[in-house]
N, C-alpha and C positions, 0 to 999 in steps of 0.2 A: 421484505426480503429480496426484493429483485433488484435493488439499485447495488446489493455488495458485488455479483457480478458482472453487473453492469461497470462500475468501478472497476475491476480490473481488467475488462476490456480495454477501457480510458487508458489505464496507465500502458499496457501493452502500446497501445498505439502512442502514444507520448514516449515511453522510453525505448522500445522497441524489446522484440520478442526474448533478445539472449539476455539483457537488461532485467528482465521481469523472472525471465528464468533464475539467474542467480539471485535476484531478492528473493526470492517464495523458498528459495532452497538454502539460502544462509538464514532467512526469517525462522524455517521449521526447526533447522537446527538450533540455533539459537535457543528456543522456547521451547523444546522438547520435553521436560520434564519441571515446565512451570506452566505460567500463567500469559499467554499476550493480551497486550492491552495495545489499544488504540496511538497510544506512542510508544510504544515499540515500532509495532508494524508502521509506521510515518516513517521514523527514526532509520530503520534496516531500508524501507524505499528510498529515502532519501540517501543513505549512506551508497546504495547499491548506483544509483545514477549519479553521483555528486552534483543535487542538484534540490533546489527548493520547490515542493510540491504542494504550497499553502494554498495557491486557486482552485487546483485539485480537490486538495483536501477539504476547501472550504464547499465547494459544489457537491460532491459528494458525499462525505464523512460528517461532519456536522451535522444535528438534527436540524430542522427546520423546524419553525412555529408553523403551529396547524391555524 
């Protein structure tokens, strides 16, 4: 449980504070009265920065083999 907020630390500093602001706030609404899933939330960041978050996503979001 400690890497999700570790994660959006990361992206904070990647995309910058007002960047991150409006993803979490077009992401909640967005999903309000569903379900988010792991692309969505890619999908609404990426859309939020115009920009590809796959080394991100890969370092972070993806499980890891133990």
């Amino acid at each position: 449980y400690g890497r999700g907020p570790l994660f959006f630390i990361e992206l904070e500093s990647t995309l910058g504070t007002a960047t991150l602001d409006d993803f979490l706030r077009n992401y909640y609404n967005d999903n309000l009265f569903g379900i988010g899933t792991d692309a969505t939330l890619r999908a609404s960041a990426e859309a939020a920065c115009d920009c590809d978050l796959s080394e991100a996503w890969a370092e972070w979001v993806v499980p890891r083999e133990r």
